[in-house]
Backbone atoms as SQL, in Angstrom:
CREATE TABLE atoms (id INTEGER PRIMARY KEY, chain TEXT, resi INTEGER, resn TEXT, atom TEXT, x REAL, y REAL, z REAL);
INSERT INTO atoms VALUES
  (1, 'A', 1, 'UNK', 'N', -30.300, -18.844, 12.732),
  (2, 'A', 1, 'UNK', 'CA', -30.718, -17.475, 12.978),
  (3, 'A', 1, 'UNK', 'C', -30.378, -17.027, 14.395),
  (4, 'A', 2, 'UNK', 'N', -30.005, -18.039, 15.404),
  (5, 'A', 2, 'UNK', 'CA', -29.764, -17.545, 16.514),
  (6, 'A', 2, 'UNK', 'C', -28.718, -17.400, 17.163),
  (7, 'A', 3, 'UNK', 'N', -27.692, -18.069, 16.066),
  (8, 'A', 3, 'UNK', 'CA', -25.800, -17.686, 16.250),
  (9, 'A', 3, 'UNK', 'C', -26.324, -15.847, 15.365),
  (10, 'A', 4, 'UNK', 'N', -26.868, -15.696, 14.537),
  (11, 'A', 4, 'UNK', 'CA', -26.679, -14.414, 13.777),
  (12, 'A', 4, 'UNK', 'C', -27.473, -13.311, 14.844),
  (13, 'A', 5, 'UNK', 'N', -28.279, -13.391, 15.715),
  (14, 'A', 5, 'UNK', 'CA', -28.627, -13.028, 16.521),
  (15, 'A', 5, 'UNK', 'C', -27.952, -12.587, 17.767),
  (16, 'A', 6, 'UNK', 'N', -27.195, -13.776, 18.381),
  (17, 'A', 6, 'UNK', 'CA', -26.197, -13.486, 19.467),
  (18, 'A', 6, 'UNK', 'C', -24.774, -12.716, 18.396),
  (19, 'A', 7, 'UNK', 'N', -24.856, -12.982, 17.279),
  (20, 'A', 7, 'UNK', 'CA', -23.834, -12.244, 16.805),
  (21, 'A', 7, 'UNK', 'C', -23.281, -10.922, 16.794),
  (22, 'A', 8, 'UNK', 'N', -24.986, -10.538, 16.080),
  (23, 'A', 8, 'UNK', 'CA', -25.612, -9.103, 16.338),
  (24, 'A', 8, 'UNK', 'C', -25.594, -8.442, 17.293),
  (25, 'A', 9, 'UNK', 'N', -26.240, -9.258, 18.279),
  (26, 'A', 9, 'UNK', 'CA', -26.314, -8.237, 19.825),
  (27, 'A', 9, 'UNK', 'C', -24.852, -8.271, 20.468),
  (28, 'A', 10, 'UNK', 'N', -24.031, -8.806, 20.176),
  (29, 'A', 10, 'UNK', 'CA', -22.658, -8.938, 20.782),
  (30, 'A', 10, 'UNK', 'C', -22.166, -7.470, 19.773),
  (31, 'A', 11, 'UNK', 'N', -22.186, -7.636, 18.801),
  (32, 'A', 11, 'UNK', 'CA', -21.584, -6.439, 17.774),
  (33, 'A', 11, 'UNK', 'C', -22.388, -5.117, 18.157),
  (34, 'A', 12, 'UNK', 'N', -23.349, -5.331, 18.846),
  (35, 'A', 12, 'UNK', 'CA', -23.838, -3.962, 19.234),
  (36, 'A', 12, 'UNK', 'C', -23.752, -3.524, 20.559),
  (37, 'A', 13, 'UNK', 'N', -23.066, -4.423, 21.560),
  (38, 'A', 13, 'UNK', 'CA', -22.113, -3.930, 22.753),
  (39, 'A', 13, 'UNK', 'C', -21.378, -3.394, 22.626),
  (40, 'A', 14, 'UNK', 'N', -20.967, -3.694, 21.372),
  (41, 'A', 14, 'UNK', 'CA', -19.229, -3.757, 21.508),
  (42, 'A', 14, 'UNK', 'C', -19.179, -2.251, 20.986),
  (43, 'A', 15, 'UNK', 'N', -20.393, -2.113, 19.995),
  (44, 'A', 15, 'UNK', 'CA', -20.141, -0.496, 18.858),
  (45, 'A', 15, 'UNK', 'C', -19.876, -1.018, 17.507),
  (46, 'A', 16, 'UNK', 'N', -19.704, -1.972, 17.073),
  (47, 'A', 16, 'UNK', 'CA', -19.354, -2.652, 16.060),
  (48, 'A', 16, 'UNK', 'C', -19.714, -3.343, 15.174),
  (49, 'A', 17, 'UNK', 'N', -19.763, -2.528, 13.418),
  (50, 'A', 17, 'UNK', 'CA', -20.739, -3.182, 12.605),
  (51, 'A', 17, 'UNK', 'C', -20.120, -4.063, 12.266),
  (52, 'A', 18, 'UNK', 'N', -20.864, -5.248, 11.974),
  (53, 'A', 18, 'UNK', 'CA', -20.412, -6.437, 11.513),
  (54, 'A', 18, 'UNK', 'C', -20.358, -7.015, 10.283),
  (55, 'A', 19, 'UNK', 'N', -21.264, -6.806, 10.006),
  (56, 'A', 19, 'UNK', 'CA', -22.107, -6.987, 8.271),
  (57, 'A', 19, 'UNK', 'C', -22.914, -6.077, 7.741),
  (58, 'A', 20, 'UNK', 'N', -23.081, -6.385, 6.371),
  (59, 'A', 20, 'UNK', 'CA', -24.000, -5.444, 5.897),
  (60, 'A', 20, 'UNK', 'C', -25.532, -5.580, 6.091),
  (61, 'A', 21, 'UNK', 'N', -26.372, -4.817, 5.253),
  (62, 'A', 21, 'UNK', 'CA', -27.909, -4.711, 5.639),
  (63, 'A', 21, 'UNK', 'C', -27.912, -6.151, 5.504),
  (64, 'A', 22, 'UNK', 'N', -28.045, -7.129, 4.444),
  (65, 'A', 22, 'UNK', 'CA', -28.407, -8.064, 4.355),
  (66, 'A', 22, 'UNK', 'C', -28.510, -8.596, 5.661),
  (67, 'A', 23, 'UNK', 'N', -27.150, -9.383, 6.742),
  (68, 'A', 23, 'UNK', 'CA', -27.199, -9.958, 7.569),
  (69, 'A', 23, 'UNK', 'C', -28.233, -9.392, 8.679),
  (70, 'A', 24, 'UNK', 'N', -28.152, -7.992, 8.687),
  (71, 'A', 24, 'UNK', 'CA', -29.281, -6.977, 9.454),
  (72, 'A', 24, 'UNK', 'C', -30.743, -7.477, 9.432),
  (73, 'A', 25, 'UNK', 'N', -31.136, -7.894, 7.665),
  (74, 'A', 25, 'UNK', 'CA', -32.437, -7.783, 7.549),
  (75, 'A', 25, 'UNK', 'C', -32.907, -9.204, 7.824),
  (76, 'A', 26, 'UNK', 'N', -31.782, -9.849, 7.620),
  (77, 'A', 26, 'UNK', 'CA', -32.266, -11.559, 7.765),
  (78, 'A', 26, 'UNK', 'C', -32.624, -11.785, 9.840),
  (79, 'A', 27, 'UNK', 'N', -31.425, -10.613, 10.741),
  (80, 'A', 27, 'UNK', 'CA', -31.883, -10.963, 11.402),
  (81, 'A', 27, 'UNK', 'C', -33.101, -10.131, 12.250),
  (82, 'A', 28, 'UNK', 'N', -33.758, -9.312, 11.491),
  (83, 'A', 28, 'UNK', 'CA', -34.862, -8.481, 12.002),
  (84, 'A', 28, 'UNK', 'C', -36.084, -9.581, 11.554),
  (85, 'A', 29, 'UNK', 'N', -35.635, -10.372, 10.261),
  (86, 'A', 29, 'UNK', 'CA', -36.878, -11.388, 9.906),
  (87, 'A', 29, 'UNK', 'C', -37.031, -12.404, 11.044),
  (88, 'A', 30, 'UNK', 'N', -35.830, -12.824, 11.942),
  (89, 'A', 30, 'UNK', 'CA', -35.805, -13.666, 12.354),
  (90, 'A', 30, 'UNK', 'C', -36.640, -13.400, 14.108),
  (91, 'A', 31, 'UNK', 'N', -36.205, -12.421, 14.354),
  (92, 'A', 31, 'UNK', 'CA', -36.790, -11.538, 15.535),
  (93, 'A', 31, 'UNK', 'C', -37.937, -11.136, 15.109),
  (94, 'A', 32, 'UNK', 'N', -38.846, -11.003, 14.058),
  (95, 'A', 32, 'UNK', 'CA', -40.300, -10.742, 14.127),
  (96, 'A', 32, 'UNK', 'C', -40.662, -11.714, 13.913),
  (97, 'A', 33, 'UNK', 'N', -40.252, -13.158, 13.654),
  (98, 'A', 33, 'UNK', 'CA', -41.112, -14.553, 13.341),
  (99, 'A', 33, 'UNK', 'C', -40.688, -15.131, 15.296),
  (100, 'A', 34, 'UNK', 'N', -39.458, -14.886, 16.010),
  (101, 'A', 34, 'UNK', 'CA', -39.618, -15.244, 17.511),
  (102, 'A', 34, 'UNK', 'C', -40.238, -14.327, 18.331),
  (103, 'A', 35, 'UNK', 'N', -41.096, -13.156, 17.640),
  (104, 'A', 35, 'UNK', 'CA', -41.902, -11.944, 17.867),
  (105, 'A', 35, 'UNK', 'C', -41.206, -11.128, 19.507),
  (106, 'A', 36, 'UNK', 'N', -39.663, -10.841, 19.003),
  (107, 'A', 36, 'UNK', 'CA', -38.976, -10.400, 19.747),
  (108, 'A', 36, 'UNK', 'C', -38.494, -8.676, 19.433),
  (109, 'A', 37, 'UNK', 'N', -39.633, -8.426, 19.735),
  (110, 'A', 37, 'UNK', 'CA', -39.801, -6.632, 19.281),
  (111, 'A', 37, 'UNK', 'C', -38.903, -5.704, 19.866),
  (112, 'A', 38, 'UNK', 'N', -38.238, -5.923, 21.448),
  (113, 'A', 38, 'UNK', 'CA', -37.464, -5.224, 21.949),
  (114, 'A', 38, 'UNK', 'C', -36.015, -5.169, 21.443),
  (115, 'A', 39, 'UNK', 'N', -35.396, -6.289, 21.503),
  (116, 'A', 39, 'UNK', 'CA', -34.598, -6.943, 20.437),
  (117, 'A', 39, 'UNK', 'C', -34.373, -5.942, 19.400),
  (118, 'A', 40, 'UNK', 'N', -35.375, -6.287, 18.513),
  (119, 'A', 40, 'UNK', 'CA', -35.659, -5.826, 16.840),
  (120, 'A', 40, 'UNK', 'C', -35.326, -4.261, 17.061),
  (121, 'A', 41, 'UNK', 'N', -36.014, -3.588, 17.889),
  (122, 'A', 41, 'UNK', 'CA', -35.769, -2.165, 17.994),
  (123, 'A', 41, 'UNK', 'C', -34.431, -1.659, 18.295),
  (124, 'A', 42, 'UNK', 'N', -33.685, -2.122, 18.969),
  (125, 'A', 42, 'UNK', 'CA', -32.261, -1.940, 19.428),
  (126, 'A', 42, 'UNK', 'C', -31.503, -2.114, 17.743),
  (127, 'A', 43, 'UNK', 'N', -31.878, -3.242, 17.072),
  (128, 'A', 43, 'UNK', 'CA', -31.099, -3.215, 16.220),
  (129, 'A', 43, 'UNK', 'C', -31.357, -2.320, 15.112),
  (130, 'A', 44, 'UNK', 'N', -32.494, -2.073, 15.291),
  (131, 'A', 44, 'UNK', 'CA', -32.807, -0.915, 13.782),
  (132, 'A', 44, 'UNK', 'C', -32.258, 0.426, 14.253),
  (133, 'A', 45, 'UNK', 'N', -32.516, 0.712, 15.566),
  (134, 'A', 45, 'UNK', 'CA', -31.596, 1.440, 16.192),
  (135, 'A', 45, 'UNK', 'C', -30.416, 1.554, 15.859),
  (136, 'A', 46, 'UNK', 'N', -29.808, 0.649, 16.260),
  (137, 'A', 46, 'UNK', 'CA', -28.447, 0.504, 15.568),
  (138, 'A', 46, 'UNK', 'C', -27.720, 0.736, 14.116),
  (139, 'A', 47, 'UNK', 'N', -28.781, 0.364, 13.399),
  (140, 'A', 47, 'UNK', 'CA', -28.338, -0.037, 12.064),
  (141, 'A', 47, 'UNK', 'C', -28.747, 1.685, 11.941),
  (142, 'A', 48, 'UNK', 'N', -29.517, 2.316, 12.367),
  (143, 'A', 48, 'UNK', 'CA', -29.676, 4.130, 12.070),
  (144, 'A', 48, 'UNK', 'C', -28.459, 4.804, 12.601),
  (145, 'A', 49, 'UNK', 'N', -28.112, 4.367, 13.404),
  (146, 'A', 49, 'UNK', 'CA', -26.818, 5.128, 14.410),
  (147, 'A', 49, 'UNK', 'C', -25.563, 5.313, 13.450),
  (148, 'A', 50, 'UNK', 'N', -25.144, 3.628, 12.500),
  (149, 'A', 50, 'UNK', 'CA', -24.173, 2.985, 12.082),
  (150, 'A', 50, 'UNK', 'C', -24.760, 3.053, 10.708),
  (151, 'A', 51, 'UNK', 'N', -25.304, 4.128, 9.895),
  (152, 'A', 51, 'UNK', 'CA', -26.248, 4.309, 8.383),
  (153, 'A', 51, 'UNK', 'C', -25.555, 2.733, 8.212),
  (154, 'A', 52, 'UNK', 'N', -26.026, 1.820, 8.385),
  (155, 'A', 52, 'UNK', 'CA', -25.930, 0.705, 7.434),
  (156, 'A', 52, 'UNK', 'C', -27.810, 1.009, 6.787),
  (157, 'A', 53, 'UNK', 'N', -27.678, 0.904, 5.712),
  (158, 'A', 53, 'UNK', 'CA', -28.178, 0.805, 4.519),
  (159, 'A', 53, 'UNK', 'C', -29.950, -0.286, 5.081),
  (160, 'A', 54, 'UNK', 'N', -30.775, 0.655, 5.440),
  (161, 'A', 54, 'UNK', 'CA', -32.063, 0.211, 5.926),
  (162, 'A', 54, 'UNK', 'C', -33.459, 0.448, 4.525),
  (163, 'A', 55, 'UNK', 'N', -33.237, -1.117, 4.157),
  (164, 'A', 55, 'UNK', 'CA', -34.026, -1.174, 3.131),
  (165, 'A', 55, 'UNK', 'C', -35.529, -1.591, 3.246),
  (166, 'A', 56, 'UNK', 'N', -36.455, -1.615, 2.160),
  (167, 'A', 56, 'UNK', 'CA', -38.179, -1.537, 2.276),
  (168, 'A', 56, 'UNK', 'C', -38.243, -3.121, 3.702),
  (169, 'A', 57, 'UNK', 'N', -36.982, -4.209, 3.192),
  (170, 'A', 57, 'UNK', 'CA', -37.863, -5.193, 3.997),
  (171, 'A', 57, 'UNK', 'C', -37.801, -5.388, 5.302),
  (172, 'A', 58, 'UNK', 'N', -36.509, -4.512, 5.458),
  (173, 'A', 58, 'UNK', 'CA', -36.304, -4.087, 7.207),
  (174, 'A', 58, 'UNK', 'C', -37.169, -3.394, 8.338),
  (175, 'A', 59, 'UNK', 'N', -37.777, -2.308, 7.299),
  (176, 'A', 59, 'UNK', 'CA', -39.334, -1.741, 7.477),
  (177, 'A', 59, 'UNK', 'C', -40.317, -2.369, 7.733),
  (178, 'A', 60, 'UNK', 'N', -40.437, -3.455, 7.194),
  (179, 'A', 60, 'UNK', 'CA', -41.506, -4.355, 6.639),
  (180, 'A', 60, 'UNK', 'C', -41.621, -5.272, 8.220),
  (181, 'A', 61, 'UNK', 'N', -39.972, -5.723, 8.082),
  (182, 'A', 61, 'UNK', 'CA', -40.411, -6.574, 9.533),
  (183, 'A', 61, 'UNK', 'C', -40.399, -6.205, 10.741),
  (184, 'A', 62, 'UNK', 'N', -40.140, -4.570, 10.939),
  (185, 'A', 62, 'UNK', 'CA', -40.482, -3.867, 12.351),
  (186, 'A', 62, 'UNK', 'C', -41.901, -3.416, 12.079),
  (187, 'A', 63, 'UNK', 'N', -42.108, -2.974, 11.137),
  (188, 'A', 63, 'UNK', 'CA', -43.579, -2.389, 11.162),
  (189, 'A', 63, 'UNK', 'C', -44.642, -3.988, 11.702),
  (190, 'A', 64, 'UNK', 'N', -44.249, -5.166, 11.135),
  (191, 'A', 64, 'UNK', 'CA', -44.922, -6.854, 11.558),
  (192, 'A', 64, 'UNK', 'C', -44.852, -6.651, 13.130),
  (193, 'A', 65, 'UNK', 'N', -43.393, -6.422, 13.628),
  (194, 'A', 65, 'UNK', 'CA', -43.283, -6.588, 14.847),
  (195, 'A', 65, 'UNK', 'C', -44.468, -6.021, 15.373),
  (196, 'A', 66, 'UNK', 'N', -44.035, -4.584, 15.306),
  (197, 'A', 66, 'UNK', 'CA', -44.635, -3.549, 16.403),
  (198, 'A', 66, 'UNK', 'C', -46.337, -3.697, 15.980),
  (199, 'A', 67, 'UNK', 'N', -46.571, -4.609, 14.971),
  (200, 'A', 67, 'UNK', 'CA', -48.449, -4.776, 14.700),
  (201, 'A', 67, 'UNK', 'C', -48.468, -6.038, 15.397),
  (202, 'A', 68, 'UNK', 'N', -47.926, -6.549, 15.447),
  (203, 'A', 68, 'UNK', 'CA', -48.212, -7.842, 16.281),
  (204, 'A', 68, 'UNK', 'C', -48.528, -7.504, 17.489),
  (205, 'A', 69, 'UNK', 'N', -47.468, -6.596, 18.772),
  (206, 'A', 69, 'UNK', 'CA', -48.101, -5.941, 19.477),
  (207, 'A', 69, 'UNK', 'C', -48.507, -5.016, 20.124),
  (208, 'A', 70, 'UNK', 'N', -49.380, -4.747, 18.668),
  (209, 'A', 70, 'UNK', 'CA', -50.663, -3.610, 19.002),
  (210, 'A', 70, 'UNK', 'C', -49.774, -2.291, 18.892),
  (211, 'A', 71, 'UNK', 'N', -48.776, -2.403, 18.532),
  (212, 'A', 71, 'UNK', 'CA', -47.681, -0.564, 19.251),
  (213, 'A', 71, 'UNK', 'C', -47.908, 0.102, 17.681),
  (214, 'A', 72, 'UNK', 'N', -48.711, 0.422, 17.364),
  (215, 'A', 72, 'UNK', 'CA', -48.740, 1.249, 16.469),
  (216, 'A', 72, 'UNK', 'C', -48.227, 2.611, 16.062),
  (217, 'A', 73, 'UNK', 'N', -48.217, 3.473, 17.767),
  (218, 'A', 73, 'UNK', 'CA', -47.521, 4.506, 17.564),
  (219, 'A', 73, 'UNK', 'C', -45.648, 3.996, 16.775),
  (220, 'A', 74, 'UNK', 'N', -45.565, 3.493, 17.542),
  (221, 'A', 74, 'UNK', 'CA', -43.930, 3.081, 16.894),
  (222, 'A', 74, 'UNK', 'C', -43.833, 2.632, 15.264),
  (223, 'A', 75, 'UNK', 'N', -44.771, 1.896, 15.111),
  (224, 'A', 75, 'UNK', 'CA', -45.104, 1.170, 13.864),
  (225, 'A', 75, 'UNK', 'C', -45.552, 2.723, 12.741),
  (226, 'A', 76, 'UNK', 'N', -45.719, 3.653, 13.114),
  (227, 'A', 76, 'UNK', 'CA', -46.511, 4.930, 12.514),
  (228, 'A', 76, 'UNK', 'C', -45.017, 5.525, 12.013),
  (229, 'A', 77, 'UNK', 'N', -44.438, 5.780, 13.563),
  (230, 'A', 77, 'UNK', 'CA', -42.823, 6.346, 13.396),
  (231, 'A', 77, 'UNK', 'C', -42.231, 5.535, 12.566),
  (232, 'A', 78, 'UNK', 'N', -41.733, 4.490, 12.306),
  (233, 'A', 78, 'UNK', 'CA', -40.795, 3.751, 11.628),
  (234, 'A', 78, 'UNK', 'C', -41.305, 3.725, 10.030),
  (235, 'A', 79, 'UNK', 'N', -42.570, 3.905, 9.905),
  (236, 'A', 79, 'UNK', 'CA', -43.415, 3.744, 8.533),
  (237, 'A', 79, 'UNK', 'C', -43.075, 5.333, 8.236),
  (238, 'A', 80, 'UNK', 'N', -42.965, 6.259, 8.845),
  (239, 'A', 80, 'UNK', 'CA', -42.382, 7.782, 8.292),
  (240, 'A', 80, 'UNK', 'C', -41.152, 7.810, 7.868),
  (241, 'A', 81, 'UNK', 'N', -40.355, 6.667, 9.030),
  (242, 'A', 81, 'UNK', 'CA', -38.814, 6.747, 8.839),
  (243, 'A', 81, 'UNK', 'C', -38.807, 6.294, 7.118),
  (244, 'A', 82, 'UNK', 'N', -39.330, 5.519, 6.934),
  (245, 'A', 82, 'UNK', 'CA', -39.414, 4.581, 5.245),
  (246, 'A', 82, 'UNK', 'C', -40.071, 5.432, 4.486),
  (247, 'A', 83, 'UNK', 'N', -40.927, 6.480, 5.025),
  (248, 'A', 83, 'UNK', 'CA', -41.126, 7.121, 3.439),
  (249, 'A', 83, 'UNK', 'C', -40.133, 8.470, 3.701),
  (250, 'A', 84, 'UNK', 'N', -39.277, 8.495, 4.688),
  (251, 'A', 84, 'UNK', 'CA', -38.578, 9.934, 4.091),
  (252, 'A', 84, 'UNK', 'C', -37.582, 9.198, 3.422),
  (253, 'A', 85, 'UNK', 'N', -37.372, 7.845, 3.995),
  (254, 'A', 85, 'UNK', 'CA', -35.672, 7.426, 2.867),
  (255, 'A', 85, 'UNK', 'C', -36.226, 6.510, 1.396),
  (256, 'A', 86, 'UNK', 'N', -37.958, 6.950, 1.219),
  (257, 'A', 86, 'UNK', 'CA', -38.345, 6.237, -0.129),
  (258, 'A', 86, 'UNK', 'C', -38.360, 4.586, -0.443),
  (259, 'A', 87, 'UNK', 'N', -38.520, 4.031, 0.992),
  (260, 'A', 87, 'UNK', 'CA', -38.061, 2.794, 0.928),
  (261, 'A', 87, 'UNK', 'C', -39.813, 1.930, 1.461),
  (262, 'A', 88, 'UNK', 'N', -40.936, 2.746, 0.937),
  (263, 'A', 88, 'UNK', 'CA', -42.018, 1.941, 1.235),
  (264, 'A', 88, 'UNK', 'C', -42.351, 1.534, 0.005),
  (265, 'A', 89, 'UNK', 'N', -42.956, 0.316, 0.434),
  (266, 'A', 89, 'UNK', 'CA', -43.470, -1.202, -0.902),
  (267, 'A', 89, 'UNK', 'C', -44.913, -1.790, -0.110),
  (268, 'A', 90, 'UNK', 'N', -45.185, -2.429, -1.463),
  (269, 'A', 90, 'UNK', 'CA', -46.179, -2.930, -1.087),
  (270, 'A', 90, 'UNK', 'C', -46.410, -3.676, 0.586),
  (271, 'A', 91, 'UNK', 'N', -45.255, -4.752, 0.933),
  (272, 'A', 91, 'UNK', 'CA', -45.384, -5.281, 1.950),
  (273, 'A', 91, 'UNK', 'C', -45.878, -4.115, 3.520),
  (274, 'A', 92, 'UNK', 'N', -45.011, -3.260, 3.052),
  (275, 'A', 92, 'UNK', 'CA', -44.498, -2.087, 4.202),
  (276, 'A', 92, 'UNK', 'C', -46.006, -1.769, 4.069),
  (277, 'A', 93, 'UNK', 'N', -46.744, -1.543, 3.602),
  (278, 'A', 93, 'UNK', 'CA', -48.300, -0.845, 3.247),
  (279, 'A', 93, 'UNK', 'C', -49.010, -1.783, 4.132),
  (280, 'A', 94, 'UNK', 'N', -48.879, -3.596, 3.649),
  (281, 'A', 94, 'UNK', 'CA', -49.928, -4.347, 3.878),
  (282, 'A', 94, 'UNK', 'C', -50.001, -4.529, 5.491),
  (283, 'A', 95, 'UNK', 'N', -48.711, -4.470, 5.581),
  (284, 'A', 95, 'UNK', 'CA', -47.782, -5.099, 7.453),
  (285, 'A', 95, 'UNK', 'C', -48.846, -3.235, 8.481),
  (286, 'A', 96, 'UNK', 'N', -48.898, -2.271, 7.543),
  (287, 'A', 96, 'UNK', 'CA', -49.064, -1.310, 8.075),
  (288, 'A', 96, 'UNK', 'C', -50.942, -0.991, 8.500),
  (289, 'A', 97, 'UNK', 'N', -51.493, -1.584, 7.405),
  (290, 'A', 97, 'UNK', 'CA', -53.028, -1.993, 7.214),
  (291, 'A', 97, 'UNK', 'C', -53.490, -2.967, 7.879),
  (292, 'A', 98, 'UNK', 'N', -52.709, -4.004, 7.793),
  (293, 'A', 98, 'UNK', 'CA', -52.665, -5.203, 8.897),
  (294, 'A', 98, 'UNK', 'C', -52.892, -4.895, 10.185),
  (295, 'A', 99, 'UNK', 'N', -51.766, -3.986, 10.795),
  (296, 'A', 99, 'UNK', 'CA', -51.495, -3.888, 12.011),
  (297, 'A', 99, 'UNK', 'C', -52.838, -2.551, 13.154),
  (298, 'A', 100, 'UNK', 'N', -53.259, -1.555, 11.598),
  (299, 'A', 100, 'UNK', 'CA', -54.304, -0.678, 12.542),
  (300, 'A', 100, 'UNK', 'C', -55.454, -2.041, 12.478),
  (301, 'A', 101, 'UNK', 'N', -56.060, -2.301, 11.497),
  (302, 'A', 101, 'UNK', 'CA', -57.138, -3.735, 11.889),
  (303, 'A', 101, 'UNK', 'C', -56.700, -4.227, 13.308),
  (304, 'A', 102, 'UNK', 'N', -55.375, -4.981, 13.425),
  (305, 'A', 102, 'UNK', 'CA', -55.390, -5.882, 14.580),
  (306, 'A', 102, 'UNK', 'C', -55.049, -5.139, 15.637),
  (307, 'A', 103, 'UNK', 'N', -54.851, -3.797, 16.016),
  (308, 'A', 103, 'UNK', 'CA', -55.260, -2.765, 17.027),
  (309, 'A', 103, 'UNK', 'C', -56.802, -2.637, 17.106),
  (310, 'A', 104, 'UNK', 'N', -57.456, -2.903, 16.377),
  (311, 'A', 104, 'UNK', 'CA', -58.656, -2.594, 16.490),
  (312, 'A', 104, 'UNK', 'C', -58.973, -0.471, 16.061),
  (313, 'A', 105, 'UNK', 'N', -57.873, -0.514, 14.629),
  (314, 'A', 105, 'UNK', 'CA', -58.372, 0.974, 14.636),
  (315, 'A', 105, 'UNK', 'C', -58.602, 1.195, 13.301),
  (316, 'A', 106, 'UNK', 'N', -59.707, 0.725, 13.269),
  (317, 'A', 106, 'UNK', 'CA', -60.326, 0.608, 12.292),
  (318, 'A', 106, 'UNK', 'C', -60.698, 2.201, 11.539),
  (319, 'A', 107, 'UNK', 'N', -60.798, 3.026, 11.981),
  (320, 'A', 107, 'UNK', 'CA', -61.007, 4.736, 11.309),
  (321, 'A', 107, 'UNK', 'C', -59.437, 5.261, 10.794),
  (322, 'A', 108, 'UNK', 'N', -58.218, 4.432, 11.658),
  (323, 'A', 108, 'UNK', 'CA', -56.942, 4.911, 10.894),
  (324, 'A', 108, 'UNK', 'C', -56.457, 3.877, 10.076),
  (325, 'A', 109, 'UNK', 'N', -57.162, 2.301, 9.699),
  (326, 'A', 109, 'UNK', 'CA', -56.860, 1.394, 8.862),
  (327, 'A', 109, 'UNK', 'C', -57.898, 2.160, 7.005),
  (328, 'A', 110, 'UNK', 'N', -58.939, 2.762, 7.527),
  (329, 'A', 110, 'UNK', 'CA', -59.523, 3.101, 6.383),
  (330, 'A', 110, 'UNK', 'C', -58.794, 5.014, 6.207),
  (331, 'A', 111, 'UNK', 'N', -58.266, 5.525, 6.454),
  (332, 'A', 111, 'UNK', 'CA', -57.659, 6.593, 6.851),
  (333, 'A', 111, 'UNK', 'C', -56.374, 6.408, 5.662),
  (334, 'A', 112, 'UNK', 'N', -55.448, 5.493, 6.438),
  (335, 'A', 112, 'UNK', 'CA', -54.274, 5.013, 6.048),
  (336, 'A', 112, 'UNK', 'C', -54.440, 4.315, 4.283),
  (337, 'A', 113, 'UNK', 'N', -55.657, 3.750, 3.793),
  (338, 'A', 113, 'UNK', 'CA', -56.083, 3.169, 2.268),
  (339, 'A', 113, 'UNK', 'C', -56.749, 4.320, 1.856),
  (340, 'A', 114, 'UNK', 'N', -57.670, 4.809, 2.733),
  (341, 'A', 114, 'UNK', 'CA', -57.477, 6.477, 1.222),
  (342, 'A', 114, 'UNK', 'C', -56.540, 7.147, 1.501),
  (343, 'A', 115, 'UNK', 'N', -55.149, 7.004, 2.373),
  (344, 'A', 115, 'UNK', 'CA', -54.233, 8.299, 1.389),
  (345, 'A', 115, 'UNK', 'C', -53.225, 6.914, 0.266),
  (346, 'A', 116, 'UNK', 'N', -53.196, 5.594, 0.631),
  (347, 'A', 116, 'UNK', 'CA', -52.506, 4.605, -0.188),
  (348, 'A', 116, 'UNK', 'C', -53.229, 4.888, -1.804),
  (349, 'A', 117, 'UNK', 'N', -54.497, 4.926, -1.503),
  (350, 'A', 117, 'UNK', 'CA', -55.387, 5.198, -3.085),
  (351, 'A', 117, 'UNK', 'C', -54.910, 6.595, -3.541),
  (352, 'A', 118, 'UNK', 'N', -55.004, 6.960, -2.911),
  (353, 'A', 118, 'UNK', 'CA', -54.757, 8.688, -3.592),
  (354, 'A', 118, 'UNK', 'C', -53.510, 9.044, -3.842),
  (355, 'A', 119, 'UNK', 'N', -51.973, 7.744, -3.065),
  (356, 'A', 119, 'UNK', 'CA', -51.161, 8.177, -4.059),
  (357, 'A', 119, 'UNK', 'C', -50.811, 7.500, -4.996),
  (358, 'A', 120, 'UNK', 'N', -51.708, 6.493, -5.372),
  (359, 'A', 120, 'UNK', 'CA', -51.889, 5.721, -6.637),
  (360, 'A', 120, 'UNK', 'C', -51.040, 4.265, -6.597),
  (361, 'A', 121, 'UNK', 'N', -50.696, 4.241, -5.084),
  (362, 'A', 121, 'UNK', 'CA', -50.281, 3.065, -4.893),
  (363, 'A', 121, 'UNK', 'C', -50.640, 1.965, -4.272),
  (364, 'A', 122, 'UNK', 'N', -52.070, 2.147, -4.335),
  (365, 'A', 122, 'UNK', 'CA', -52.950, 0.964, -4.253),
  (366, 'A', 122, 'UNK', 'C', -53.161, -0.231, -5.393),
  (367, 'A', 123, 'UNK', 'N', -53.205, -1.345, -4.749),
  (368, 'A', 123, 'UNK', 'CA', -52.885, -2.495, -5.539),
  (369, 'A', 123, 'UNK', 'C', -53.542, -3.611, -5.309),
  (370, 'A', 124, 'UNK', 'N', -54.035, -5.083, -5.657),
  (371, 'A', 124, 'UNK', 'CA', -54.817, -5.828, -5.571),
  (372, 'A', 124, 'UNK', 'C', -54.182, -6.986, -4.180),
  (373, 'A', 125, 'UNK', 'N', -53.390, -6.714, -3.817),
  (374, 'A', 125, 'UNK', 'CA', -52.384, -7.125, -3.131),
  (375, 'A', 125, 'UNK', 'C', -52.491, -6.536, -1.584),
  (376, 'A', 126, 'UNK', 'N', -53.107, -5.342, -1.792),
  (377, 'A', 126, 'UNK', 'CA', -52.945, -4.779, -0.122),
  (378, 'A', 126, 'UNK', 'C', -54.319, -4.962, -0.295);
């Protein structure tokens, strides 16, 4: 993950896509498990600049990032970016519920599950 990493950030000096989402999303997984959020942002960045093809789990692991720490405003933005391109899922919900709890915001974690209930995409899972 960390040749695909230096790969990445070299291809994004340069201006230059390299691969498709896949290689993208494997390495945004890999940058929110070394909880390397600055990183991660440049490349989703990127991958918006260069429409490579930003799917639910790419969402999933910036929205982890930016709850891990505490940046919710960003984590709010990127969770809009996914529902205007229709690309929120269950994970994207849980990573998003997760993350107001471990801010400690608890009035926009219960906020955020009644509008999930009300659009009927509440599940036993989140």
């Amino acid at each position: 993950n960390k040749l695909l990493i230096d790969l990445i950030q070299e291809s994004m000096e340069r201006n230059i896509v390299i691969a498709g989402a896949a290689a993208y999303g494997i390495a945004l997984r890999a940058l929110s498990i070394s909880k390397q959020l600055a990183i991660g942002l440049k490349v989703y960045q990127f991958m918006g600049i260069h429409q490579v093809q930003i799917e639910a789990n790419h969402y999933s692991h910036l929205i982890r990032m930016c709850a891990q720490d505490k940046l919710m405003g960003e984590a709010e933005r990127i969770y809009q970016d996914a529902m205007s391109f229709n690309q929120v899922d269950t994970i994207v919900r849980q990573n998003m519920l997760w993350g107001y709890f471990r801010a400690n915001m608890t009035s926009k974690a219960v906020n955020f599950l009644q509008r999930v209930i009300a659009s009927g995409h509440f599940n036993a899972t989140i």
